[in-house]
N, CA, C and O atoms as a GROMACS GRO file, in nm:
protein
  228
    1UNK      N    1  12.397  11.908   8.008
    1UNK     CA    2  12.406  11.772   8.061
    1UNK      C    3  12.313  11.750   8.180
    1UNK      O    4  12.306  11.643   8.239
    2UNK      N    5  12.223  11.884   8.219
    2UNK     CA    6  12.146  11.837   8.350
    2UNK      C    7  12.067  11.762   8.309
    2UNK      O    8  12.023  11.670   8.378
    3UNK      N    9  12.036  11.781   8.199
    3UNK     CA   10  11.880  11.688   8.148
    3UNK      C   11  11.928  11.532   8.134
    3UNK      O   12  11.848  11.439   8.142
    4UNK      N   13  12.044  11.518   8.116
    4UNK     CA   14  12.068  11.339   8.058
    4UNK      C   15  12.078  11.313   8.220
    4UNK      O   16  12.050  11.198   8.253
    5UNK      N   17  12.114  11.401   8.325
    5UNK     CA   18  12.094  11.332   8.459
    5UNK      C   19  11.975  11.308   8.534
    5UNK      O   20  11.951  11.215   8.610
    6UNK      N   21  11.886  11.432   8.493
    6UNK     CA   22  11.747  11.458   8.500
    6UNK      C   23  11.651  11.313   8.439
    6UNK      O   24  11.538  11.297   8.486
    7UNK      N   25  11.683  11.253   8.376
    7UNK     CA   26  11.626  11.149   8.246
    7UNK      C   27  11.661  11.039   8.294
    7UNK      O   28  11.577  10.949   8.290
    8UNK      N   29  11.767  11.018   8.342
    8UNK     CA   30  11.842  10.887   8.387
    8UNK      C   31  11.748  10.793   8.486
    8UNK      O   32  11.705  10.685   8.446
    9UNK      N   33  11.718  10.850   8.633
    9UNK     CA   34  11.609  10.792   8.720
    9UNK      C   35  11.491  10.694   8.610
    9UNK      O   36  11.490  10.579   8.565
   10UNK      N   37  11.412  10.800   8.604
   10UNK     CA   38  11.234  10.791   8.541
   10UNK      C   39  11.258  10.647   8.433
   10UNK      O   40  11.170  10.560   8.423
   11UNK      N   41  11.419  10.639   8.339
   11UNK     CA   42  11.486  10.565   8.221
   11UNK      C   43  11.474  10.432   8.277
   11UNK      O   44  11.398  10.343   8.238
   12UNK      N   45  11.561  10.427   8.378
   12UNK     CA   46  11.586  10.310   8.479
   12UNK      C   47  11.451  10.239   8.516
   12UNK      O   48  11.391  10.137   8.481
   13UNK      N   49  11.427  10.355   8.617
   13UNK     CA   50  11.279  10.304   8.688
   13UNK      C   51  11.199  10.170   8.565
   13UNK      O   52  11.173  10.050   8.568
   14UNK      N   53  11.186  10.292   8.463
   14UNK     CA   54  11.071  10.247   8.377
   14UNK      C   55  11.146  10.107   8.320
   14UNK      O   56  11.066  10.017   8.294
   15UNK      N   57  11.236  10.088   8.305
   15UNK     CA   58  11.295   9.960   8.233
   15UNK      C   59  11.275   9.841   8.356
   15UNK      O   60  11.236   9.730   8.320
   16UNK      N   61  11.303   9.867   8.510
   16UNK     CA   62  11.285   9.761   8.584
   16UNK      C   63  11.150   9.741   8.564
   16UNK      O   64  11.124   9.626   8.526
   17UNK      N   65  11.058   9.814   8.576
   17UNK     CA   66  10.892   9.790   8.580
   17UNK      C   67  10.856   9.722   8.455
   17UNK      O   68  10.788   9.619   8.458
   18UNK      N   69  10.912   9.792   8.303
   18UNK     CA   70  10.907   9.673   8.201
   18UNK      C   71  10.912   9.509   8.223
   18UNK      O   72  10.820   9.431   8.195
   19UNK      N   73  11.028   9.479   8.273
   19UNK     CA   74  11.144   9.371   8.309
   19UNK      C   75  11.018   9.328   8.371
   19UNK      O   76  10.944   9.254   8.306
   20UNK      N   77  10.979   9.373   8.511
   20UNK     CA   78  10.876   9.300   8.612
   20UNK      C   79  10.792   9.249   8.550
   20UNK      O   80  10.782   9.131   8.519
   21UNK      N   81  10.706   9.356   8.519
   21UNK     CA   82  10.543   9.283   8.403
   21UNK      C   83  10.605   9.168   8.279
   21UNK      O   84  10.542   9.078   8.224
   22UNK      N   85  10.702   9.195   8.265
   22UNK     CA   86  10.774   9.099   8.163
   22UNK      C   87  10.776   8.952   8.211
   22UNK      O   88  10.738   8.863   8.135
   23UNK      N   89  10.837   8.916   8.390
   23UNK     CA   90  10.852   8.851   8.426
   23UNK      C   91  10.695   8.776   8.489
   23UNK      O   92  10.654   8.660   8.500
   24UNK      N   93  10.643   8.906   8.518
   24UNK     CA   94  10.542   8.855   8.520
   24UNK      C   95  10.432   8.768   8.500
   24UNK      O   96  10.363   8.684   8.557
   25UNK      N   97  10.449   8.834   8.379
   25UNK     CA   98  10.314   8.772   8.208
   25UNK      C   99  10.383   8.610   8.223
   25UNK      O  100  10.324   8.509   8.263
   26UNK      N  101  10.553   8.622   8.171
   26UNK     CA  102  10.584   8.496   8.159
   26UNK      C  103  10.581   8.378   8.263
   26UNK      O  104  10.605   8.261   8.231
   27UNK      N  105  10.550   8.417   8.390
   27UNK     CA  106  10.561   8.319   8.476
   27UNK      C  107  10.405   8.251   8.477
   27UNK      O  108  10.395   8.131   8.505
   28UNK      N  109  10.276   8.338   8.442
   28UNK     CA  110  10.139   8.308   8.433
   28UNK      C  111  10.130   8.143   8.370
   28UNK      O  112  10.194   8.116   8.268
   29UNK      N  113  10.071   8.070   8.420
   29UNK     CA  114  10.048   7.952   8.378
   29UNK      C  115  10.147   7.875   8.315
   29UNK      O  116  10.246   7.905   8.382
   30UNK      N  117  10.194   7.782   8.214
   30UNK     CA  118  10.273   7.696   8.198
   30UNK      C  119  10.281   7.568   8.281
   30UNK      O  120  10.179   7.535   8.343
   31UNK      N  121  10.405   7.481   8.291
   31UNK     CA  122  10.401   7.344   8.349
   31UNK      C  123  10.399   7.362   8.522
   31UNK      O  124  10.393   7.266   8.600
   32UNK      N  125  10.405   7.499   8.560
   32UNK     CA  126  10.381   7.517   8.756
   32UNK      C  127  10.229   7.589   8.787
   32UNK      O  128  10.198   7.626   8.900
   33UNK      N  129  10.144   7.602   8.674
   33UNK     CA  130  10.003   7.685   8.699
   33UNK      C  131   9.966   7.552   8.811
   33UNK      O  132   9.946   7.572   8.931
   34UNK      N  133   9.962   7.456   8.766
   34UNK     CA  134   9.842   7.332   8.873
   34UNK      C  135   9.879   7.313   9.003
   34UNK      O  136   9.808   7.292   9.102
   35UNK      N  137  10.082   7.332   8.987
   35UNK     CA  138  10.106   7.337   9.134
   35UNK      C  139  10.074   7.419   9.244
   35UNK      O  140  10.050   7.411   9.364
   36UNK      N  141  10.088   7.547   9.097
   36UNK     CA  142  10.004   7.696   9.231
   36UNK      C  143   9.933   7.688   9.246
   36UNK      O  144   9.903   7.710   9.363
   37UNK      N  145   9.826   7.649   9.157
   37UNK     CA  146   9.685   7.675   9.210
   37UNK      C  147   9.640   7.586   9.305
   37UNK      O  148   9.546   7.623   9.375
   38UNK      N  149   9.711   7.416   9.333
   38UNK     CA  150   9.691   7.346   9.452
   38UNK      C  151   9.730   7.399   9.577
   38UNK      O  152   9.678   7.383   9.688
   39UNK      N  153   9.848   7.476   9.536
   39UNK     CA  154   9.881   7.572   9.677
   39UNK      C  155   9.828   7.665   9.709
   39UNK      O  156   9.869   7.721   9.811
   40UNK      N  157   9.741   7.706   9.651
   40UNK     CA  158   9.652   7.847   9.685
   40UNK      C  159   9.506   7.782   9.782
   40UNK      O  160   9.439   7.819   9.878
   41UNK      N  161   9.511   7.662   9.682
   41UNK     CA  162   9.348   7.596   9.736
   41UNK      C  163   9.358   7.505   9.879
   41UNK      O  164   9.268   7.463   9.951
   42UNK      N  165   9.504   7.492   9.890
   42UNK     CA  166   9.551   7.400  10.018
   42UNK      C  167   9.523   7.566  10.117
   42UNK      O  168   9.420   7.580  10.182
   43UNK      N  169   9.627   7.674  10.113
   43UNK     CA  170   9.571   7.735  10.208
   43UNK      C  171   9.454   7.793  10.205
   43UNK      O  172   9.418   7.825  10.318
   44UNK      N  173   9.376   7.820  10.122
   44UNK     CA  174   9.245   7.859  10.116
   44UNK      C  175   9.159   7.790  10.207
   44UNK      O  176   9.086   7.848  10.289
   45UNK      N  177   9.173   7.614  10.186
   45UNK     CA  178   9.082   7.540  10.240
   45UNK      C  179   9.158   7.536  10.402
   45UNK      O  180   9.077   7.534  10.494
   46UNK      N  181   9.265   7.534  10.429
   46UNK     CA  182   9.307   7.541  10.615
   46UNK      C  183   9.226   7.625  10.662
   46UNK      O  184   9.149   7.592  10.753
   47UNK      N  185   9.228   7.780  10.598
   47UNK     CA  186   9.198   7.912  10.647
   47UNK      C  187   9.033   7.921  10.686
   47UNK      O  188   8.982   8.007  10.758
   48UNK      N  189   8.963   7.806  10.618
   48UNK     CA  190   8.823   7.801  10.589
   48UNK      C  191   8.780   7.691  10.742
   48UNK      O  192   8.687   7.692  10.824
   49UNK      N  193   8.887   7.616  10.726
   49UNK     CA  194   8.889   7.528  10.837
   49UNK      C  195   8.939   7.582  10.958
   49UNK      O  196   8.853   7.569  11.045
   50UNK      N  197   9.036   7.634  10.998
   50UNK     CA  198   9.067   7.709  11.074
   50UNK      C  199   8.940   7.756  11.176
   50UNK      O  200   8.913   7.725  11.292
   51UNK      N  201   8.865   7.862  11.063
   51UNK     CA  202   8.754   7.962  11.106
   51UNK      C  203   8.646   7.891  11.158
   51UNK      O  204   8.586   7.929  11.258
   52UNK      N  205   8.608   7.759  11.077
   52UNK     CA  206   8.476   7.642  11.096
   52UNK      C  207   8.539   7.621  11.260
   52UNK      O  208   8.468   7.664  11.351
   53UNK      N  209   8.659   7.562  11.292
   53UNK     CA  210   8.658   7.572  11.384
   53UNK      C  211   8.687   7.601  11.527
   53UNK      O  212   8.724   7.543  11.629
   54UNK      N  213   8.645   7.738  11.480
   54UNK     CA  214   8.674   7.838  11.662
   54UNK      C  215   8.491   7.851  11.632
   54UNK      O  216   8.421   7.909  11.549
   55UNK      N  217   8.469   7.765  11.746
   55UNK     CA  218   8.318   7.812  11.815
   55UNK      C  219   8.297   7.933  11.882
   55UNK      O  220   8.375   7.975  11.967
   56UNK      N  221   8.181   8.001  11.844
   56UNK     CA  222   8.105   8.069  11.913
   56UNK      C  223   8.174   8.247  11.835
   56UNK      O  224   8.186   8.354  11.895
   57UNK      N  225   8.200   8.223  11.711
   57UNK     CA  226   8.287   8.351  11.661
   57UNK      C  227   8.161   8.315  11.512
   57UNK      O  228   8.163   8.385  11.411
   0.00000   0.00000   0.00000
């Protein structure tokens, strides 16, 4: 029986990490891709602005 305790961890592990990339893949684009990507480009463009302006850096 050491081995089915031995096995158990690595079993688990590997099924949450399935689950993740699972959740993953499925969250990729669909009807919220345009919202993220406006939210990525909103802070993108602050961060750009931000930097434009501190003079003398």
């Amino acid at each position: 029986m050491d081995y089915v305790s031995a096995l158990v961890p690595p079993v688990v592990m590997a099924a949450f990490f399935i689950a993740l990339v699972v959740t993953i893949v499925k969250s990729q684009g669909g009807a919220n891709k345009a919202k993220e990507d406006a939210a990525v480009d909103a802070v993108i463009a602050r961060a750009e602005a931000s930097q434009q302006a501190q003079p003398g850096k």
